[in-house]
C-alpha positions, -999 to 999 in steps of 0.1 A, spaced: -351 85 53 -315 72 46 -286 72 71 -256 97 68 -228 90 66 -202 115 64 -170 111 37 -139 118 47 -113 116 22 -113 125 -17 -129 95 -30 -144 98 -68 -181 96 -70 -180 66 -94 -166 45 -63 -188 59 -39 -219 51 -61 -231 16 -42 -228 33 -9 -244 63 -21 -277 40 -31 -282 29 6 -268 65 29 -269 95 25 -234 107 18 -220 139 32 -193 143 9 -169 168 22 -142 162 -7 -111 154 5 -116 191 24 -116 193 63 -154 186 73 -155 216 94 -147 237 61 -178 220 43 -201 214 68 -219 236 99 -211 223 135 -243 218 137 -246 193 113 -212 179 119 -222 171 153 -251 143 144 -224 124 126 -225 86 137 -204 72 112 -172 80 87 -159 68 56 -122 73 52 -92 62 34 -70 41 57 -38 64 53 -55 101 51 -46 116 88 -79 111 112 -65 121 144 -81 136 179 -84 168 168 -111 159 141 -127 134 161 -133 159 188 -153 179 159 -175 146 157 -191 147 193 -216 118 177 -192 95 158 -190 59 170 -178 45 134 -146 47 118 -151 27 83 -118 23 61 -121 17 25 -93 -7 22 -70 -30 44 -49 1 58 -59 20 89 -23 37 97 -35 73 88 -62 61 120 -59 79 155 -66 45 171 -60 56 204 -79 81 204 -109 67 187 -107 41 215 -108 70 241 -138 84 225 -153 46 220 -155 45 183 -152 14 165 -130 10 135 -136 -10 109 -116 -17 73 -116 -44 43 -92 -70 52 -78 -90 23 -102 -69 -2 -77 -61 -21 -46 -87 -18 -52 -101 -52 -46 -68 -72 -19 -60 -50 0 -88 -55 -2 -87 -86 8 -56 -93 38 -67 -71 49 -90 -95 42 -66 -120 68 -39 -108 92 -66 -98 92 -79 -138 91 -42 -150 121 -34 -130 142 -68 -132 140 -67 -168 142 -30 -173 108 -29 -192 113 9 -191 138 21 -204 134 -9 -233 104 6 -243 123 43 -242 148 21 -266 120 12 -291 103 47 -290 133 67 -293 144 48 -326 174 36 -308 166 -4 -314 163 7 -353 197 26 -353 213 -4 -336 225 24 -308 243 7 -279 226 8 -246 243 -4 -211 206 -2 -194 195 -31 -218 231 -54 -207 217 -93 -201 200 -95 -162 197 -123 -143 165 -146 -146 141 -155 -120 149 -193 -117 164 -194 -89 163 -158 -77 157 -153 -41 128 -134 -34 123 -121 4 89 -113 15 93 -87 46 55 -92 59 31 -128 56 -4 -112 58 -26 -117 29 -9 -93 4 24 -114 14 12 -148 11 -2 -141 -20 29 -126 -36 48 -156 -21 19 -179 -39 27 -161 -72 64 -163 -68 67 -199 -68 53 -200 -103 84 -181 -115 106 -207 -103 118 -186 -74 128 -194 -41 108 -175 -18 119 -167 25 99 -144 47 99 -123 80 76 -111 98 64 -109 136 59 -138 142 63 -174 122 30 -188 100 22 -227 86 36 -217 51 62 -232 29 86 -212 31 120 -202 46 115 -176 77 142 -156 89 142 -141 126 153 -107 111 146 -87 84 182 -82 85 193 -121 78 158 -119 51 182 -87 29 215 -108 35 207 -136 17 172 -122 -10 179 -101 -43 147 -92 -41 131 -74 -12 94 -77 -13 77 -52 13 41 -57 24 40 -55 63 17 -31 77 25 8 82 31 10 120 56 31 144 77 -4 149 79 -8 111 87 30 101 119 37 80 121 -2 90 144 -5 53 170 16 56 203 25 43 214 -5 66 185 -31 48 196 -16 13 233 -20 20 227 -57 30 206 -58 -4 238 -52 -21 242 -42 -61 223 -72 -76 192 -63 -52 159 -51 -58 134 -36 -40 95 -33 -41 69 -16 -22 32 -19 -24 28 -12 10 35 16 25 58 47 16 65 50 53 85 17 56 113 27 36 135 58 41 130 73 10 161 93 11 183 65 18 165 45 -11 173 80 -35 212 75 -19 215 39 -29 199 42 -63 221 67 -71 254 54 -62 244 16 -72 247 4 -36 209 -11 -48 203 -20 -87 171 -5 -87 133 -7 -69 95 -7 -80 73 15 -59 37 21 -58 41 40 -28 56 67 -13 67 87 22 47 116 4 18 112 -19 13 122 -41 50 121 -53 65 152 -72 89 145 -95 123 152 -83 154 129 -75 138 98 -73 119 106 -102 146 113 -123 168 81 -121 163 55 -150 168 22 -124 131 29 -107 96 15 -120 66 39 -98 31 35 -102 9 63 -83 -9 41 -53 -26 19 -77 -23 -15 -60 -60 -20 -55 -70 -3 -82 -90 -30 -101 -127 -34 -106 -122 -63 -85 -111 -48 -59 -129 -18 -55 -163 -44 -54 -148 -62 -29 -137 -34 -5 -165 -17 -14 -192 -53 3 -171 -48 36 -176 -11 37 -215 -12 27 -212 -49 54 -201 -26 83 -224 4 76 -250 -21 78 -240 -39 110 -232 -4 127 -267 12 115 -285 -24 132 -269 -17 163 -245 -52 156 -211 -53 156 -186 -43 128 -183 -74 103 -150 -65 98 -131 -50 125 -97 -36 131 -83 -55 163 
């Protein structure tokens, strides 16, 4: 007879499939377990699937007298009561690096899209406004990449592969992070000094209570009107309403995000303005991808089922 394991967060079936050929899932939807599931069976749980940022706190551990496996489908862990699975002396796992391919690229993507104002051109050809020879102040000359600098706030995977990519757009390319890494380029000791002197601000630093609102109206100012910024990290890193604030009054020229403080995003002011590319959490969202995280989930189901170790723990 197959192993449970009990899912979490909303995941579609198509992406739980593998998984689902090896365990038996206890899919509770995206829904509160309890609301699915009877204590009773709730309480023979040994092992969890979940999305990194969905909210897995005390109070649902507690529900899970049994657990002793926290899996994480995809790098992230920040929505992860760590503390309190630690109490409780449940192991957490993830898929470190899984995805840093498709997320750097997508990067790269929104930084192009919003650079070179890909949207609203493609609202200028639709519209017939190329073919009436309309003029159009979004579609004024921007500045190239050769020889933009491009700041990567975070040097993990996802950063050092955006930095990787950079370098083939002729860029020069600085970083901060926690601490300094053997990599070719500039580091700044602040994230500070990294806005003073990049036009681009490339975020990809972990979700965490030091990193929280980390880019502020401060980071944005320092940006100044020629800058950019893009997230693919977390919507938590950037005050979102300071980011509405600057977009709005040009203290920024514009931004790419993939994520947001609150997802999914309703449209609304940030939404409405014409200098902002968004993308709805799609950063790993390649076939790629999902394969990969999905070997490190199935990896750590299988170690924690043998009584081993998690292959890929969270330290």
């Amino acid at each position: 007879m197959p192993e449970k394991v009990l899912i979490f967060s909303r995941f579609s079936k198509t992406l739980m499939a593998r998984i689902g050929q090896r365990y038996e899932l206890m899919d509770s939807a995206g829904k509160p377990p309890h609301e699915v599931f009877a204590p009773e069976e709730l309480s023979k749980v040994r092992v969890l699937i979940t999305a990194g940022g969905s909210p897995l706190g005390a109070s649902a551990l507690d529900s899970l007298p049994s657990l002793r496996a926290i899996i994480c489908y995809g790098t992230g862990y920040d929505g992860v009561d760590l503390a309190a699975a630690r109490a409780r002396k449940i192991s957490v796992g993830h898929s470190p690096g899984a995805n840093a391919a498709a997320v750097a690229d997508l990067a790269l993507t929104l930084m192009l899209a919003v650079t070179r104002r890909l949207v609203p051109a493609d609202a200028f050809v639709r519209d017939g406004s190329w073919a009436k020879a309309l003029p159009s102040p979004m579609l004024r000359a921007p500045p190239g990449n050769p020889g933009r600098r491009i700041g990567v706030y975070g040097m993990g995977e996802i950063g050092r592969k955006i930095a990787a990519r950079l370098a083939g757009f002729e860029t020069e390319v600085g970083y901060f992070s926690r601490s300094k890494h053997e990599v070719p380029y500039r580091y700044f000791p602040t994230l500070e000094a990294l806005a003073e002197w990049c036009s681009v601000l490339m975020i990809a630093v972990r979700a965490s209570a030091d990193t929280h609102h980390a880019v502020n109206a401060a980071i944005l100012q320092k940006l100044g009107g020629d800058g950019y910024v893009i997230n693919i990290a977390r919507g938590s890193v950037i005050d979102q309403a300071a980011l509405v604030a600057a977009l709005t009054d040009n203290t920024i020229a514009g931004a790419g995000l993939d994520v947001f403080e609150k997802e999914p995003q309703a449209p609304g002011a940030l939404t409405a303005l014409p200098n902002v590319v968004l993308t709805p959490h799609v950063g790993g969202h390649t076939v790629e991808a999902h394969i990969a995280m999905q070997d490190c989930v199935i990896a750590n189901l299988e170690a924690f089922f043998a009584g081993k170790p998690l292959v890929y723990p969270v330290n």
